[in-house]
Backbone bond lengths (Angstrom), bond angles and torsions (degrees), N, CA, C in turn:
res aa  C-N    CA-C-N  psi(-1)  N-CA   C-N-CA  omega(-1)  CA-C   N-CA-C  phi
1 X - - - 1.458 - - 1.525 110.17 -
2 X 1.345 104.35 124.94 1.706 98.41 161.67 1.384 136.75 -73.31
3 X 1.627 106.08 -16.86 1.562 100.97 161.03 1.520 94.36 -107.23
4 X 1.712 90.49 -174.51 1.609 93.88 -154.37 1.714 114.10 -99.18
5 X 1.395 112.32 -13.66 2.045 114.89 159.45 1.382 102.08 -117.01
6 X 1.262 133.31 -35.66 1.031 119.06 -146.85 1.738 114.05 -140.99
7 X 1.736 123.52 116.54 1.649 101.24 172.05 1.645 115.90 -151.48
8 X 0.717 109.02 158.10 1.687 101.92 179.01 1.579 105.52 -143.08
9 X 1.467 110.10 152.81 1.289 109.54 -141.39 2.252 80.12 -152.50
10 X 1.030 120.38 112.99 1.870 117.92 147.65 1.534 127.39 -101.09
11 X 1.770 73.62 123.18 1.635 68.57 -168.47 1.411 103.66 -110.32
12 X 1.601 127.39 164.90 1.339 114.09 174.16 1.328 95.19 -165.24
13 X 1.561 102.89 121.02 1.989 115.41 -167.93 1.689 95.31 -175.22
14 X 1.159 103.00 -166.55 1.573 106.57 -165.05 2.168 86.49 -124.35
15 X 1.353 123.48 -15.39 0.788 107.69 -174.64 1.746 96.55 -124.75
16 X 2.343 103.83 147.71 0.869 130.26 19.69 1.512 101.16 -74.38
17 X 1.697 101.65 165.54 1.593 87.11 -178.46 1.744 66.19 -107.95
18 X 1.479 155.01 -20.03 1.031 140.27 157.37 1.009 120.70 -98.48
19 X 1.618 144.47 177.45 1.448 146.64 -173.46 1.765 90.90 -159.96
20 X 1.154 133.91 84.38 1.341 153.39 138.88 1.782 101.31 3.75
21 X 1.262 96.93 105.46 2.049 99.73 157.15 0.963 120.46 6.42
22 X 1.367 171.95 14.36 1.416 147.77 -152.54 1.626 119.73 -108.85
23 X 1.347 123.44 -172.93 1.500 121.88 -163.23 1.409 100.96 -147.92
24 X 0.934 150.09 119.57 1.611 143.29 141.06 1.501 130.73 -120.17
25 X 1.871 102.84 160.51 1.661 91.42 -161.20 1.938 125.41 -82.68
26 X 1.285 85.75 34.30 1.760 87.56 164.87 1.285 117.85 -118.32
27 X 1.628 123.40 178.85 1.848 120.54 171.04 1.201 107.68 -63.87
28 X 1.057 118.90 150.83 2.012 116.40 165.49 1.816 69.41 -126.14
29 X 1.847 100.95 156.52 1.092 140.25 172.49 1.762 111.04 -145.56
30 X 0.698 120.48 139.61 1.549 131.85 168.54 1.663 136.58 -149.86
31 X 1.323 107.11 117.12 1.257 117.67 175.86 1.789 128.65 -73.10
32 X 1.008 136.89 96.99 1.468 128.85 -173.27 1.612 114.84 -95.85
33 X 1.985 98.42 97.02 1.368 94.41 -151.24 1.970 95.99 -86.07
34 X 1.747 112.00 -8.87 1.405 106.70 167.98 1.832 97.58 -162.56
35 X 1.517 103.68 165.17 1.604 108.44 166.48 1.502 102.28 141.07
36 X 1.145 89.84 158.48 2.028 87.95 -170.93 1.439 101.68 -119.91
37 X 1.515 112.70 175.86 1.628 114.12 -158.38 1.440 119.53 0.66
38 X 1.692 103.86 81.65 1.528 105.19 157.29 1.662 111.04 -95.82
39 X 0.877 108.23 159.26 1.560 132.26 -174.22 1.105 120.25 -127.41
40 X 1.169 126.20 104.43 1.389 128.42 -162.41 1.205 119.61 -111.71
41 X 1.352 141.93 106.96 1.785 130.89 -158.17 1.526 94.43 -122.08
42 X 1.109 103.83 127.46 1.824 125.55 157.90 1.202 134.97 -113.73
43 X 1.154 158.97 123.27 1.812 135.59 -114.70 1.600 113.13 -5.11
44 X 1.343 87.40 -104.36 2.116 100.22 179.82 1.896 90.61 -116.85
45 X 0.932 129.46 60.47 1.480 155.28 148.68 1.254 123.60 -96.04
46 X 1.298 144.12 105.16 1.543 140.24 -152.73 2.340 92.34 -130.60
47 X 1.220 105.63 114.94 1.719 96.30 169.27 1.217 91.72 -130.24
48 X 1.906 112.35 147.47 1.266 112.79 121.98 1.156 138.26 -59.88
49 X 1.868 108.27 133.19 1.355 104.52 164.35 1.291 138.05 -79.83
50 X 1.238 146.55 172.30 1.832 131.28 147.81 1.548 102.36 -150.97
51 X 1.670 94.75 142.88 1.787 90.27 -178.10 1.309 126.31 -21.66
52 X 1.068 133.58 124.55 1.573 132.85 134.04 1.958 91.22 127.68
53 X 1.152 87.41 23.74 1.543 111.91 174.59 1.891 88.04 -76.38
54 X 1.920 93.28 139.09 1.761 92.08 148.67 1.971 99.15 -132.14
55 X 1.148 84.16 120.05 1.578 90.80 156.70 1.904 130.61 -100.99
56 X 1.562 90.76 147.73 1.829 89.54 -163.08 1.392 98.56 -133.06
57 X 1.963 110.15 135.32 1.596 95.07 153.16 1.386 88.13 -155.63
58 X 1.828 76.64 165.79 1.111 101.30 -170.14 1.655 119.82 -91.56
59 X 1.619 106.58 154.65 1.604 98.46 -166.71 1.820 110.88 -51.37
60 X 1.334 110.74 167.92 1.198 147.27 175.64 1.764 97.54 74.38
61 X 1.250 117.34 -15.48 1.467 113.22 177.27 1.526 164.04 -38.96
62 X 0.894 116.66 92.38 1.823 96.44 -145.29 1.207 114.49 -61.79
63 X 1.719 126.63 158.49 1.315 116.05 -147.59 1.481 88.43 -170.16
64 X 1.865 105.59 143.01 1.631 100.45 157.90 1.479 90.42 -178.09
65 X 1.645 107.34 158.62 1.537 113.97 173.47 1.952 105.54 -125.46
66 X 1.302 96.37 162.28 1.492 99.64 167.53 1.305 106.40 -147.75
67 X 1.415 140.37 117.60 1.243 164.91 -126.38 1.828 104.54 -147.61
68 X 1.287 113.09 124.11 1.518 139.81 168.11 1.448 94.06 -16.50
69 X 0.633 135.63 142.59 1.871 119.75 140.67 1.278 137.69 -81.52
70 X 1.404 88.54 -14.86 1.919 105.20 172.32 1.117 110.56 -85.51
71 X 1.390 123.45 3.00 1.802 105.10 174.41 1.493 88.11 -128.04
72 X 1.375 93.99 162.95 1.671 117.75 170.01 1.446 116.24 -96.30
73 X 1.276 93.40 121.05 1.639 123.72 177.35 1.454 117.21 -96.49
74 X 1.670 95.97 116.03 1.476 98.10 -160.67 1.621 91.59 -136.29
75 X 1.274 128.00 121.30 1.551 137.80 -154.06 1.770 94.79 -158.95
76 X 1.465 96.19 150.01 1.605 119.52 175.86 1.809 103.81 -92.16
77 X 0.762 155.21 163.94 1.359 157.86 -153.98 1.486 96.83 -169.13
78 X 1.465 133.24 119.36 1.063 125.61 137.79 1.882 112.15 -137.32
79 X 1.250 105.80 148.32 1.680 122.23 -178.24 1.343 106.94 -111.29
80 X 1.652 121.82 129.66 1.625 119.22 160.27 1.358 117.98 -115.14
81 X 0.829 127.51 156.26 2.024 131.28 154.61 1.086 109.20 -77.98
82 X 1.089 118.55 132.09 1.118 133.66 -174.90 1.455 116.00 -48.95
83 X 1.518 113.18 -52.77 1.731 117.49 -178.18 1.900 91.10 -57.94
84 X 0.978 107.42 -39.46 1.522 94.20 -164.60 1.954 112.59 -57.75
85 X 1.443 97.80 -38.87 1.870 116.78 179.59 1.478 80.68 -68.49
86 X 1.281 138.85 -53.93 1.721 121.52 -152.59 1.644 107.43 -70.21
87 X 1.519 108.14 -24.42 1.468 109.81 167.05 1.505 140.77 -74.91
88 X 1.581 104.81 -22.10 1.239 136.37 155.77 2.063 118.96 -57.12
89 X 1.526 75.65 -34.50 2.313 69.96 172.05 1.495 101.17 -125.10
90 X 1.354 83.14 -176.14 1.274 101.95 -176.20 1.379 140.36 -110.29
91 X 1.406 157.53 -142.93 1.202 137.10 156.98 1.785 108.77 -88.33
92 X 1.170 125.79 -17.27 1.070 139.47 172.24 1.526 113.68 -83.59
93 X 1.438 99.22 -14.10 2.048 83.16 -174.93 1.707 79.24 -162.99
94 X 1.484 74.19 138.70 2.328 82.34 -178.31 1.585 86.19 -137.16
95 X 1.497 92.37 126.50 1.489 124.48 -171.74 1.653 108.33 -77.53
96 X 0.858 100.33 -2.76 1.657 113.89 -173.94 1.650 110.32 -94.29
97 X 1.448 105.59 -20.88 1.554 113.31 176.83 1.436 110.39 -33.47
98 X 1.484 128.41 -70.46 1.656 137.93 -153.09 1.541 89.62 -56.10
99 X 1.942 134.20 -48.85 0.996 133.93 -164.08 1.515 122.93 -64.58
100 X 1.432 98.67 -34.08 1.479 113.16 171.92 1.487 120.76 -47.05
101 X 1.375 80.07 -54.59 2.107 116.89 -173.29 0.976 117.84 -40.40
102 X 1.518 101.04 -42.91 1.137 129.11 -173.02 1.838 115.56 -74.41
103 X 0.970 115.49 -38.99 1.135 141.73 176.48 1.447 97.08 -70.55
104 X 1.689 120.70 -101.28 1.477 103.55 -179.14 1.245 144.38 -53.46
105 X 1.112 102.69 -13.42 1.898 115.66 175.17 1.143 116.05 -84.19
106 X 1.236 119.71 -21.43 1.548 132.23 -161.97 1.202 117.58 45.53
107 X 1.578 117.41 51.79 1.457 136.60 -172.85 1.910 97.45 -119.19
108 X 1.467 112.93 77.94 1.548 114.45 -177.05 1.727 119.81 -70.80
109 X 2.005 94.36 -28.10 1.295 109.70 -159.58 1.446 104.94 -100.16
110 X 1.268 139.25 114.94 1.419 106.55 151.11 1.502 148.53 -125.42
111 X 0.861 104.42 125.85 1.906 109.45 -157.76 1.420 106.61 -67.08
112 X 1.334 140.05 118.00 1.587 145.79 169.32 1.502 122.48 -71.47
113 X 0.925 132.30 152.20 1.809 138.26 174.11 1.788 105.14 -72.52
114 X 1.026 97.65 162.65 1.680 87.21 -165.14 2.060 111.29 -60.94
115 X 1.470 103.05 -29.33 1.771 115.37 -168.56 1.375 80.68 -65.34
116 X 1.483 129.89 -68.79 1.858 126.04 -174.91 1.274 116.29 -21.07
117 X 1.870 93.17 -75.42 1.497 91.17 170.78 1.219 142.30 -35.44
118 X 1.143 111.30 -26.30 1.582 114.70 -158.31 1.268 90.61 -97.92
119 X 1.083 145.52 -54.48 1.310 157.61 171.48 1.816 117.49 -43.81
120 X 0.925 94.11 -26.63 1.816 98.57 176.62 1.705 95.68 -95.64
121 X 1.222 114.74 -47.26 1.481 112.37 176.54 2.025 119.67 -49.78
122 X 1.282 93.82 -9.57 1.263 89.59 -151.35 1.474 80.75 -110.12
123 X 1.077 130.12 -22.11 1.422 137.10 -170.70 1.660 102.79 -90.30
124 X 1.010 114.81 -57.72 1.790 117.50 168.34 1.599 98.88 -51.16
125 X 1.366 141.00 -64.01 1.352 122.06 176.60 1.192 145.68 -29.09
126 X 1.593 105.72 -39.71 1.674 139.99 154.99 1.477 121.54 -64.21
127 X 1.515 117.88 -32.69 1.205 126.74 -161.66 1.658 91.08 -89.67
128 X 1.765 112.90 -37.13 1.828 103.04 -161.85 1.143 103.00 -86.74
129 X 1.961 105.66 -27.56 2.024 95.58 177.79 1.537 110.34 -59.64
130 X 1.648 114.96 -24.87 1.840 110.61 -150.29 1.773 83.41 -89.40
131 X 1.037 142.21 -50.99 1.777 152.65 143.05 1.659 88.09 14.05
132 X 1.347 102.01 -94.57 1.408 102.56 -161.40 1.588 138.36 -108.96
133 X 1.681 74.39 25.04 1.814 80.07 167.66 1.646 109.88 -97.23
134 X 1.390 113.29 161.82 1.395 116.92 -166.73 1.395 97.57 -97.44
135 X 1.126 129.19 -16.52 1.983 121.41 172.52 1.442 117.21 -17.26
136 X 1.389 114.96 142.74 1.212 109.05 -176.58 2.120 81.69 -68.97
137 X 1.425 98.87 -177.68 1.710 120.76 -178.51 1.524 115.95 53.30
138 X 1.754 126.09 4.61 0.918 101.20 -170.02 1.584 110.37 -91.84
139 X 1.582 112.20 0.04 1.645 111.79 166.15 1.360 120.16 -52.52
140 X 1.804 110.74 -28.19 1.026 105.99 172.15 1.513 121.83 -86.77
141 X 1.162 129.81 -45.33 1.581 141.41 155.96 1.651 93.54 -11.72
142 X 1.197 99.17 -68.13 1.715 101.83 -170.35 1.539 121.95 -65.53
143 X 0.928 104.77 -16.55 1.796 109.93 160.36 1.683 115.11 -68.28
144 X 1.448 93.84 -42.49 1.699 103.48 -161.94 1.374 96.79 -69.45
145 X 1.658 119.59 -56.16 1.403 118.20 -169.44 1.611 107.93 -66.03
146 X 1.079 128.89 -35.61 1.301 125.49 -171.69 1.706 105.59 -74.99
147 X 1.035 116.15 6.71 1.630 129.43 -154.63 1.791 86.92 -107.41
148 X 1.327 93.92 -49.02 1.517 116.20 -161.88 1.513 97.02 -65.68
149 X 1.617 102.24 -62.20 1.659 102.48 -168.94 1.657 112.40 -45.03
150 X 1.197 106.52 -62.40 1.766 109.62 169.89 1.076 134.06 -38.28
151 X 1.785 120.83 -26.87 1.339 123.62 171.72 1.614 112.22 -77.88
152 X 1.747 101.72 -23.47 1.561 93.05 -176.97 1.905 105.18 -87.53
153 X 1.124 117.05 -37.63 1.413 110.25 133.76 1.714 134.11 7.15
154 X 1.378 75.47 -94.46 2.060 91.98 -178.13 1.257 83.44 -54.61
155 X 1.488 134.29 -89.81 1.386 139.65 -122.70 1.617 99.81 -77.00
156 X 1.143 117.43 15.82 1.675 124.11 172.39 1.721 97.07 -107.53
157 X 1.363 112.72 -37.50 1.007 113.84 -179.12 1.520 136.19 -69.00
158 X 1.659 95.12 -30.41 1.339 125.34 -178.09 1.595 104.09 -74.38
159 X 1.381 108.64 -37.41 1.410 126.00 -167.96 1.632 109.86 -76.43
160 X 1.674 129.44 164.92 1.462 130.04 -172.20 1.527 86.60 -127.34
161 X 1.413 117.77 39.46 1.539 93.49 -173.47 1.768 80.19 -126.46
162 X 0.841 118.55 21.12 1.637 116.19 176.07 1.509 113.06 -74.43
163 X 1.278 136.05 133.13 1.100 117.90 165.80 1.376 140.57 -63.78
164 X 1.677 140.63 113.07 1.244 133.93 172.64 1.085 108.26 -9.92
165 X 1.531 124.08 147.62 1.656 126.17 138.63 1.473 110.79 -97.60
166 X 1.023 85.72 -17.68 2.121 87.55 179.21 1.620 98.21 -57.18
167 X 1.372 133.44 -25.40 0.875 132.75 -141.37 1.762 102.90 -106.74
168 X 0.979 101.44 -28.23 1.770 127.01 175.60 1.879 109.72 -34.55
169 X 1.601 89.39 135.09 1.473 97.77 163.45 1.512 119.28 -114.24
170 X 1.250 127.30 173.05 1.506 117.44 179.88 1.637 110.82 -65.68
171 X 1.376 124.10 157.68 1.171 128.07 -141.67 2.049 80.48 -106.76
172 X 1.421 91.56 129.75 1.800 111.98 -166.89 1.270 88.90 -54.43
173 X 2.083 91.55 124.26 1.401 98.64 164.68 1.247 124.24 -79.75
174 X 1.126 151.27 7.70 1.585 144.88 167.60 1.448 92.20 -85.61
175 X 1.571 134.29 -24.36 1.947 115.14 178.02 2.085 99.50 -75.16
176 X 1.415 117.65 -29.68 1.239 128.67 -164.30 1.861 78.34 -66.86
177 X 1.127 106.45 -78.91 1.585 104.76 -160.95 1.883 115.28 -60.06
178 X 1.425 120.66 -17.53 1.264 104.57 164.72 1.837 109.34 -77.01
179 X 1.110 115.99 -19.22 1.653 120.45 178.07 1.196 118.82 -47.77
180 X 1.707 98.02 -64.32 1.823 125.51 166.00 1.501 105.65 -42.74
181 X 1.755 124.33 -56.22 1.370 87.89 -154.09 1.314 97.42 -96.74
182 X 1.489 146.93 -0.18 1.122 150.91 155.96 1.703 112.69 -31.22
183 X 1.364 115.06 -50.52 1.219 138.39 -144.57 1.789 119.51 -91.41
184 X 2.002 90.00 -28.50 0.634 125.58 174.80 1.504 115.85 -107.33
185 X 0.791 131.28 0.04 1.806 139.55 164.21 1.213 115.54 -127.04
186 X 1.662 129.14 35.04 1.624 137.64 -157.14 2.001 92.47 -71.29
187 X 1.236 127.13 -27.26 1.499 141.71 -178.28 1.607 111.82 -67.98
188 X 1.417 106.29 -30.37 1.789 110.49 177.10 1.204 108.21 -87.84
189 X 1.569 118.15 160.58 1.117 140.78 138.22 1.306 126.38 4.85
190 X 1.392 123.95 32.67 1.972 101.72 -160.41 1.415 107.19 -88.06
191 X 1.230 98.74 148.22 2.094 98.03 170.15 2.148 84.96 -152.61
192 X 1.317 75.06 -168.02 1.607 86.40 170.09 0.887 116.96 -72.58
193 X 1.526 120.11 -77.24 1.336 128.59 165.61 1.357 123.14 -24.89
194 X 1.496 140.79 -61.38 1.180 128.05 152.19 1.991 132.64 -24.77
195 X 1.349 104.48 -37.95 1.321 126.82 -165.45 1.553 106.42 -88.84
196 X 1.441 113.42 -45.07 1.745 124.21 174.23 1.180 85.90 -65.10
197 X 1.418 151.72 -83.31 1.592 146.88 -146.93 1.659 110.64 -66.89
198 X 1.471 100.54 -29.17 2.036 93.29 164.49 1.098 108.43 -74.83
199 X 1.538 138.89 -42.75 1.637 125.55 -169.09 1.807 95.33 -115.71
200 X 1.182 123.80 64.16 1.235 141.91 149.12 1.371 111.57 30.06
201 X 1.463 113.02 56.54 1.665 107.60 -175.23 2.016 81.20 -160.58
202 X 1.541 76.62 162.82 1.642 105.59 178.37 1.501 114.36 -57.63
203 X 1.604 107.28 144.42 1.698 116.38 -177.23 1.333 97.09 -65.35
204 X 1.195 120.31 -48.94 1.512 125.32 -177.13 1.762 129.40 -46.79
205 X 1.842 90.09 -45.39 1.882 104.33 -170.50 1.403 97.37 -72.67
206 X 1.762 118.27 -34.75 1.723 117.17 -165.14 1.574 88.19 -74.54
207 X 0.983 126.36 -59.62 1.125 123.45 -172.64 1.519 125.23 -26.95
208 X 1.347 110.37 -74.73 1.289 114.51 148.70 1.573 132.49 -43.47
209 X 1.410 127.95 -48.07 1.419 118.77 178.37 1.815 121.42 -66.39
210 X 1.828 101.67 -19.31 0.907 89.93 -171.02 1.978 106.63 -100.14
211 X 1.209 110.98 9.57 1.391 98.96 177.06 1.539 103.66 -106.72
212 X 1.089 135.08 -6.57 1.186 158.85 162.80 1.624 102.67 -62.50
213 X 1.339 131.97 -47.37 1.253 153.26 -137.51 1.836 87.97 -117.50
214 X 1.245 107.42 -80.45 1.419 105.13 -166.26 1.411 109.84 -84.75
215 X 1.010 148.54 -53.62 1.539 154.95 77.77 1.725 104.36 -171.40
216 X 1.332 109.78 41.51 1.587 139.23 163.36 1.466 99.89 -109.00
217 X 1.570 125.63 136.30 1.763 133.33 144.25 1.473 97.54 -32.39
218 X 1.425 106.75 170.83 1.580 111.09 176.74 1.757 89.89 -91.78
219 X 1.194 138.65 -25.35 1.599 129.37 -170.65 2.046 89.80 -77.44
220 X 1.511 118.92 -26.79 1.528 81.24 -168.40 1.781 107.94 -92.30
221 X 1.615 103.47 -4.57 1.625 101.55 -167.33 1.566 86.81 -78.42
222 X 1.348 128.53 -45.80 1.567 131.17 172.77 1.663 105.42 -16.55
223 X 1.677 91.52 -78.77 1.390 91.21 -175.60 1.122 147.64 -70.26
224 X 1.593 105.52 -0.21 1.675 128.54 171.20 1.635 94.25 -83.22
225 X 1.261 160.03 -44.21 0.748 169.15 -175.35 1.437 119.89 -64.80
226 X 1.079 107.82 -34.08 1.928 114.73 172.94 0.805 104.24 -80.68
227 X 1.802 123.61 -45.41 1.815 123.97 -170.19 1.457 107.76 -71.90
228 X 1.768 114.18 -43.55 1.071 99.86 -175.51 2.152 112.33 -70.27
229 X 1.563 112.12 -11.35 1.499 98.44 169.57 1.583 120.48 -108.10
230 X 1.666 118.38 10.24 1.169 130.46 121.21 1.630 130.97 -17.70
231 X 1.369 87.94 -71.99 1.882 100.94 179.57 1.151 124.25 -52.25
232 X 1.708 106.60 -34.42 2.071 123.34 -169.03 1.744 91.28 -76.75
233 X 1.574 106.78 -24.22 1.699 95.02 -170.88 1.622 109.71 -85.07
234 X 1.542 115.30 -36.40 0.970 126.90 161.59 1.815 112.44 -33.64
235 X 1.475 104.70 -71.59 1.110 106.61 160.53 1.561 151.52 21.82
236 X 2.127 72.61 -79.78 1.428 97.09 -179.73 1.043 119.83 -124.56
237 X 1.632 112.63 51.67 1.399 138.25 171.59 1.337 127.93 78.79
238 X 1.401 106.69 -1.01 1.291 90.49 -176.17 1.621 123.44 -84.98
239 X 1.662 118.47 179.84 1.278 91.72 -168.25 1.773 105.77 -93.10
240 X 1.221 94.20 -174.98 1.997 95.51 -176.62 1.069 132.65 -72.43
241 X 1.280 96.69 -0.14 1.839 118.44 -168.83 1.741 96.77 -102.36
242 X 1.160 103.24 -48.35 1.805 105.94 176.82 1.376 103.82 -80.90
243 X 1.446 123.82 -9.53 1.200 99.80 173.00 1.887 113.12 -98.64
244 X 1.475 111.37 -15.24 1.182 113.96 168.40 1.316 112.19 -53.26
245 X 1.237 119.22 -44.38 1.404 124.03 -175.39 1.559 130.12 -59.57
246 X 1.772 99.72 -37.86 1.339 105.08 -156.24 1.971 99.31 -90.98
247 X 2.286 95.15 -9.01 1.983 88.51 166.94 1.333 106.10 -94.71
248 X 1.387 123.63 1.76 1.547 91.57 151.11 1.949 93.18 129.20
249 X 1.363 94.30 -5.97 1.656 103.29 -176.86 1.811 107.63 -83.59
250 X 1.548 88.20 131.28 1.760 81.59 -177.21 1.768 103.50 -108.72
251 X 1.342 112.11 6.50 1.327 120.18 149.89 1.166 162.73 -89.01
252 X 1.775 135.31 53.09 1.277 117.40 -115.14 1.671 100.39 -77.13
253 X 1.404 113.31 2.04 1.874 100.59 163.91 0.886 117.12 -71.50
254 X 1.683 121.62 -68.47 1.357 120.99 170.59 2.110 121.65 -33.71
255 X 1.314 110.69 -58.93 1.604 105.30 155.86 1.468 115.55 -26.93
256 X 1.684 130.46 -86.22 1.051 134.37 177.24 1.017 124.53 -53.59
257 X 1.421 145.04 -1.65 1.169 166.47 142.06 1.478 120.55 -38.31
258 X 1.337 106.49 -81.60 1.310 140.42 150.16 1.689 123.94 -37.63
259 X 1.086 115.44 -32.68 1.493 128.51 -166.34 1.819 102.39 -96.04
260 X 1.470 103.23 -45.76 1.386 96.04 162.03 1.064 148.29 -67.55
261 X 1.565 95.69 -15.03 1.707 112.73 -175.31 1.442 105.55 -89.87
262 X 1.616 115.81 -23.64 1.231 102.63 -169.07 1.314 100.42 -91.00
263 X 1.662 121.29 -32.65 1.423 98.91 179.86 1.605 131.31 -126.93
264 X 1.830 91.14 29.40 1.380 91.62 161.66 2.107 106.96 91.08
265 X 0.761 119.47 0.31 1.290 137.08 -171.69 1.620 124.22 -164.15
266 X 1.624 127.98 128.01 1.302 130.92 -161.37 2.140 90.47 -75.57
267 X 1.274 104.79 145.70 1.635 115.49 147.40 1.653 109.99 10.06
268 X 1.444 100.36 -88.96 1.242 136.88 -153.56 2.148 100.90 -53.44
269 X 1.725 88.95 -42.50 1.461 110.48 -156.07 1.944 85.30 -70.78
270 X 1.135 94.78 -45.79 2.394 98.60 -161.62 1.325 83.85 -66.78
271 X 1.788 135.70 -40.91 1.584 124.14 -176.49 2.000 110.97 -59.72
272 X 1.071 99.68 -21.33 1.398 107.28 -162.03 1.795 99.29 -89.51
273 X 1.344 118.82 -42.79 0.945 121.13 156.84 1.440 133.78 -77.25
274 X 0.990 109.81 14.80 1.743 106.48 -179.63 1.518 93.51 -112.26
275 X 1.689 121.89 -23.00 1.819 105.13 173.72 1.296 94.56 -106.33
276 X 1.544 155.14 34.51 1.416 130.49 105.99 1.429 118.63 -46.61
277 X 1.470 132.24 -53.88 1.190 145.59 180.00 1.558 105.65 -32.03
278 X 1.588 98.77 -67.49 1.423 128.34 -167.22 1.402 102.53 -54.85
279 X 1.615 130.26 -42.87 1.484 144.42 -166.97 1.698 85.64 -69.96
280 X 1.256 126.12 -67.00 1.124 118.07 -157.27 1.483 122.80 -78.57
């Protein structure tokens, strides 16, 4: 970890397409918000993954994934220290439960009911804008939500209404291949309609399989997907107007619009903050 209890990190690329065995002494948690045949190994524990997967382990644990290379792997990453999780509960409720669980049950993966899902999704959204915005109070925001995510966590954990993974099939390849070329054409035209007439099926059935599947509309994973490759252009200097352009927005209001809402800061403001970062 680069900070010292607590960090979260989104990443979204096709590489590692492996992550090598290893073990260290904090929680790893991970969100898999898209990507096709992931493989997930925890000692001599082998799962498939599929979006909207959370995987958990616990420190000293051995751990590694190996991922397609043809699809894009796009996952939430966050690591704690332990004293930092032991400060987060209480004597009445230890936040560390799901990690344990995980550990003796040999339950690494765990799949949510759709209300869960939606509810942890909505809580990680809050937790990555309050992460890395510079507002004064958002150190605290980021306590609360990360406080939050873990309780929906435990109480999934605590709960028998979770879905098996033992039970799991491979994650539908026509959602794997609308992911890929989505991801990979973030600059075109996408809507539904465009997308049902490239992979030869109904506006209606994609519609449904894929929020079911990813558990975003295809217009909001679209637009999580431009902002989040917005930011890499930002990044790398360019300005917000060329970078509106080059994800595919032919509006630069609607872009800046959109970009603030999702992460809490205009264009200009995440460029301004990414070369403080860079300075230091």
């Amino acid at each position: 970890m680069s900070r010292i209890n607590f960090e979260l990190t989104h990443l979204h690329d096709t590489i590692p397409d492996k992550v090598e065995f290893h073990s260290h002494d904090f929680y790893e948690l991970c969100f898999v918000v898209s990507g096709g045949n992931i493989q997930y190994r925890v000692e001599d524990q082998l799962y498939q993954v599929r979006p909207g997967d959370v995987y958990m382990v616990d420190c000293f644990c051995k751990h590694g994934t190996f991922v397609n290379r043809s699809a894009i792997y796009d996952r939430i990453l966050i690591w704690i220290s332990p004293e930092y999780l032991d400060g987060l509960g209480t004597k009445e409720t230890d936040l560390s439960y799901c990690f344990k669980q995980a550990l003796s049950q040999r339950k690494n993966i765990l799949r949510l009911g759709r209300l869960e899902l939606a509810n942890l999704k909505e809580t990680l959204f809050k937790l990555e804008k309050a992460y890395f915005s510079l507002s004064k109070g958002s150190d605290v925001l980021t306590k609360i939500y990360l406080s939050e995510l873990l309780m929906i966590l435990n109480l999934a954990a605590w709960s028998v209404q979770a879905e098996p993974v033992e039970n799991d099939a491979k994650a539908n390849n026509l959602i794997d291949n609308v992911l890929e070329y989505i991801n990979n054409n973030l600059n075109d035209n996408l809507n539904l309609d465009s997308l049902a007439k490239k992979f030869f099926i109904s506006r209606h059935h994609l519609m449904r399989i894929f929020k079911i599947s990813i558990g975003y509309t295809v217009h909001q994973y679209i637009m999580m997907q431009r902002y989040e490759l917005a930011k890499k252009y930002l990044e790398e200097g360019i300005p917000p107007s060329q970078a509106s352009i080059n994800c595919g927005f032919t509006n630069y209001t609607t872009f800046h619009q959109g970009f603030t809402k999702w992460y809490g800061m205009t264009p200009k403001q995440y460029t301004k903050q990414t070369r403080l970062f860079q300075i230091k």
